[in-house]
Every structure is written in C-alpha cells, then in structure tokens.
N, C-alpha and C positions, 0 to 999 in steps of 0.2 A: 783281380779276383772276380767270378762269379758266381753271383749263389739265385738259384732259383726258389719258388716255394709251390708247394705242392696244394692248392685250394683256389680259390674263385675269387677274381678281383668285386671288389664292391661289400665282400664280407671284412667286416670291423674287423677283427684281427690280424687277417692278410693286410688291408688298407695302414696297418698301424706300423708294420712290421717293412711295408713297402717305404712306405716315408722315410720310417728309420735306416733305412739301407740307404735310402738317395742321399740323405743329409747325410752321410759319410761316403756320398760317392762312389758306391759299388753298384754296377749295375743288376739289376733281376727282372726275373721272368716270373706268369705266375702261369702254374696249367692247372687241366684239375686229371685227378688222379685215374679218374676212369677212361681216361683215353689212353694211357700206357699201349704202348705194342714192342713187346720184346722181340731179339731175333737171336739165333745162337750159328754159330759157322756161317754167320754176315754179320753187316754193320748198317744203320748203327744199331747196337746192340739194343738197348733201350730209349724209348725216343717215347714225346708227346707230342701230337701234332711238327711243327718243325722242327720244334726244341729235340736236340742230341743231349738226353739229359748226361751222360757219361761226361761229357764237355763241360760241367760244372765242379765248382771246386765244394762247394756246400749245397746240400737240399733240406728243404725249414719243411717236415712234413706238416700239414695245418687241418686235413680234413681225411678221413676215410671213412667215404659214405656206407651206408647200409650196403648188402647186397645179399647174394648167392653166397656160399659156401665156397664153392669157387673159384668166385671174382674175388672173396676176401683174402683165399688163401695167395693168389697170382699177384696181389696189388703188392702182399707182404713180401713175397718171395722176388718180384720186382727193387724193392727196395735193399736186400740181402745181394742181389746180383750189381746191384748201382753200390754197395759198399764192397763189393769181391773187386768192382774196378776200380775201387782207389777213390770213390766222392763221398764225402763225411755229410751224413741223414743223421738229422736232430729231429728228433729224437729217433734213437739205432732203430730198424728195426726187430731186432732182440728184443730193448725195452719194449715198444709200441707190445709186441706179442703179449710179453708179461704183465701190460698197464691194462691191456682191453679186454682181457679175460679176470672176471672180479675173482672167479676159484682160486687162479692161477696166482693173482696178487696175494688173497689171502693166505694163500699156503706159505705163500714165500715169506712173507711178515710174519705169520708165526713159526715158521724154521731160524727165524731172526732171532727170535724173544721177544719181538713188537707186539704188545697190546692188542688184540683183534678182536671184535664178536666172536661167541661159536657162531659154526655155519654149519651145516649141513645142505649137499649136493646132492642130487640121484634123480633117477630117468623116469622114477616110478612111482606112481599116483600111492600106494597102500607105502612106501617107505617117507614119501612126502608128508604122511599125514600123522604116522608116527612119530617124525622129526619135527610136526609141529608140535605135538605135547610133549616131547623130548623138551624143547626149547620154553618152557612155560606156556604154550598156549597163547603167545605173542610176536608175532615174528613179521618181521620185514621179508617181505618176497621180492627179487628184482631178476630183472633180466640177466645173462650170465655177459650179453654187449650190452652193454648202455651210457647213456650218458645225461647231465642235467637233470638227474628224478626222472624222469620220461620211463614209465612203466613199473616204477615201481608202488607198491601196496603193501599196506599195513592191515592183518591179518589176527584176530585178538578173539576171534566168534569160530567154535567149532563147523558150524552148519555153513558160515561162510569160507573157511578154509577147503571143505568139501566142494564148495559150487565152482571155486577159485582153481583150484587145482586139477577139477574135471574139465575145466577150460582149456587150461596150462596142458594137460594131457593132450586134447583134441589139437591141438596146433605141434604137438610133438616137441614141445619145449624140457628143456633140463629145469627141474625144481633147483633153484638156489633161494635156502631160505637162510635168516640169520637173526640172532636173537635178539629183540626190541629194546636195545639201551636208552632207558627216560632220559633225556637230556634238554628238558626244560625248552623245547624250540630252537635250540641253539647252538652254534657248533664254532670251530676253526678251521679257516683256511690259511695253509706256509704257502708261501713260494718261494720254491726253491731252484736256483742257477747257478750251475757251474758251482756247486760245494755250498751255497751259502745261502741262506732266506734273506730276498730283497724286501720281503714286505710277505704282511699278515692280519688278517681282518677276523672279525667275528661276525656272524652272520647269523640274524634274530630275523624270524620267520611267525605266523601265526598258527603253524599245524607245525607236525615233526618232521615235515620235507622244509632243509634248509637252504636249495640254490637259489642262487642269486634271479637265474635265468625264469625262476618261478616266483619272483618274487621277494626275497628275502631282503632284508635293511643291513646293509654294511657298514663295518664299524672299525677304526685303524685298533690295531691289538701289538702291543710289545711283548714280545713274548718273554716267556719266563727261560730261563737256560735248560731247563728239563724237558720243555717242548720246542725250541730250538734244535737240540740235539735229539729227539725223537725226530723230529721234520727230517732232518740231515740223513739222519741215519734208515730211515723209511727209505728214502730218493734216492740212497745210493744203492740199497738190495736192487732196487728195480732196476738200477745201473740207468738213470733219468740223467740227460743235460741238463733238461728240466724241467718241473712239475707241481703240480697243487698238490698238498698233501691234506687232506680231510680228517680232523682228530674230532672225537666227541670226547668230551668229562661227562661224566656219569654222576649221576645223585649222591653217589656213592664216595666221588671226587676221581676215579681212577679217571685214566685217559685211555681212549681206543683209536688208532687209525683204521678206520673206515674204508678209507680209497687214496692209492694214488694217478692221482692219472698224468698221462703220458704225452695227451695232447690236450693241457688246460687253456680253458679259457682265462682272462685277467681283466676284462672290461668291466666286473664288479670291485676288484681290488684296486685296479688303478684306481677308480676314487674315492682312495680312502690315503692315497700317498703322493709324496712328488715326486718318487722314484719314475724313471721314464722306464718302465718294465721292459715295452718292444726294444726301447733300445741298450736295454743291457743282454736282452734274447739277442739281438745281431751280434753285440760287440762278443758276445761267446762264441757264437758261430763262427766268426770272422778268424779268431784266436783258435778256434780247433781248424778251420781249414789255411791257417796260416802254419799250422804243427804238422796238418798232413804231406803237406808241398817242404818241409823242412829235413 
C-alpha cells in the first residue's frame, strides 16, 4: 500500500498523520498541492514534482492554499481526475467542494432539517444591508472560503455595517451574512471518522470567536445521544470521511450547526483525549484503499 498526502512536511498535522502511517508501515509521500501538473493523451497523467500521484492507492488531502479562482478550480478538478483513475482522496473531492463553500454547506444542512442560522448571500451592497436588519441588526459576516475565524466580524451597529460592506463591496466580495446566535462564548466541536465521533470538546473562548487556533480553552465533552446523532448525521450529507462538526446551543437551548469542514484540524481536540485521532484518520484510509484494490 501507498498513500501520499497532499500538504507541507513540518506542518503538525501532516507530521502527525506521517508518523501514523510509518508506525503501521506504509510508506508516504508528502507534496504540496500547488505543484500539480496534469497531462491528458499522456502520461503521467497527474504528477507532483516526481511523485506519479495516479501510482498511489490513498491521497490524505491536508491543505488547499488560497489562490486564484483558477488555481482553486484546477487543484479541485485535479483531485476528481486522481479519483476517475482509481486513487481514494480523503476527503472526496465532492465533499472538500461542499465543506469550503460555507453557502453551499448551509444549504445542504438545511435541505437535511439540520439546525442552521438564517443566512442570507448576495453580491449587493443595498441587499447586504437589508439583510442585515432582516437578521435583527446582528449578524456575523464571514468569508464565503475561510477557515480558523480568519475574516470573520461581528456586525451589531448600523453605521458600521455600512462602512463594512462598502469595503466588502470594493474588493468584490459575496456578502455572506448570518444571524448572531448568543452562545455564551462557547461552542462544540464532534469529530467525526468513518460513521462515528472519536472524540468531542467544548471550546470556551473570551469573545464570540470560538477557535482553538484563536485562542480558545478545550474541554473533553461526552456528548449527549441527540448531538452525537446530529454530528453523524451533519458528516454524512457532506458525504465527509472525516470531519469537525461545529454545533452552537443557543440561550434559548436549541442547537445549530454552524460548520462542517472537510479538512479539520484536531491539534486542539487531541488534548482533551487519548484517542490517537491521526491514527484512527490512517487506519480509515488504509481500510477504503484496501476496499478499492478489492
């Protein structure tokens, strides 16, 4: 068996996920993603520097940096051409699609019946500002890519929703706004593999941005069987190997998922468990590219 991963040696989670692989003795590679060069009516068809990624039985996608319009579309469509030839990409590129566009996620959650914020989308400054007093006059603004809180604002003052959105405008950005659920500072993270949540934290923050990556205090969380089965059931619309699932409880007590994303981090949840996460991410990998070759 060989499985490569797609991101930068020296980054923690590649480094975690590499270890795991050697200590079950499968060899890997790591490249990064920006160096793909496809070929069609030759060979090799898709390749990273020497690596013939086609030649692989699994790819651990780990990173897909910023870019062009593009590059974003070619890296994704790369990965759709690397599963037409037969190598199993954890996470699909299908999911990845559905996890990195936050519209796209939430549409999907609520064609589920999953819990979601309203949201409100559009390209237009005089629709953006309607839909912010549509939304109470409170609304989380975030990027329609993003990841780690990185870009996103919270939005509560007319005159600043105006200055914020004439910004948002000049750069040509899509307004994704979504309505401000009070949640006390604090949220939950699932994770979830191959059907099943290994491990779940709570995550207590001093403002209403909860990432880890920002700062936020982790906490091991049992969860209850209603948001177990909300986790599960979020990871599998997105059709996720696997994934964090982001729920808020509301003042109110409901619960909302937020986000799933597609290529989670777990260096704040591993320390809250003794589950070996990276290596229960291999031993899944290893088990679908042992299902493909069968």
């Amino acid at each position: 068996m060989k499985i490569g991963i797609l991101g930068s040696r020296g980054k923690w989670h590649v480094e975690a996920l590499v270890k795991a692989l050697e200590e079950r003795g499968v060899p890997v590679d790591c490249f990064p993603i920006t160096r793909l060069v496809a070929r069609i009516s030759d060979e090799p068809r898709v390749r990273v520097c020497e690596h013939v990624l086609e030649g692989y039985d699994a790819i651990i996608v780990r990173s897909i940096p910023s870019g062009s319009l593009e590059q974003i579309i070619f890296r994704v469509d790369a990965l759709h051409r690397l599963e037409d030839l037969g190598v199993r990409v954890v996470n699909s590129a299908r999911t990845i699609e559905r996890t990195v566009d936050k519209y796209y996620t939430s549409a999907l959650l609520e064609d589920a019946g999953i819990p979601t914020p309203r949201t409100v989308v559009t390209e237009r400054f005089d629709e953006a500002m309607e839909a912010f007093r549509e939304l109470g006059s409170d609304v989380v603004v975030k990027p329609l890519f993003g990841s780690e809180g990185r870009g996103m604002v919270r939005v509560c003052d007319e005159d600043a929703a105006y200055r914020v959105f004439r910004a948002l405008e000049l750069g040509r950005y899509v307004f994704y706004l979504q309505e401000f659920i009070p949640h006390a500072n604090w949220d939950i993270r699932a994770f979830v593999i191959g059907g099943e949540v290994v491990a779940a934290m709570v995550r207590h923050a001093d403002s209403w941005k909860t990432n880890v990556a920002r700062g936020a205090r982790a906490e091991p969380l049992e969860l209850s069987e209603e948001l177990r089965e909300l986790s599960l059931k979020a990871s599998a619309i997105l059709e996720a190997d696997y994934a964090g699932v982001d729920i808020l409880r509301a003042e109110d007590g409901g619960y909302y998922v937020i986000e799933v994303n597609g290529i989670p981090g777990w260096k704040g949840i591993q320390s809250t468990t003794s589950v070996d996460i990276a290596g229960k991410i291999v031993e899944h990998v290893m088990e679908l590219a042992r299902g493909k070759n069968n």
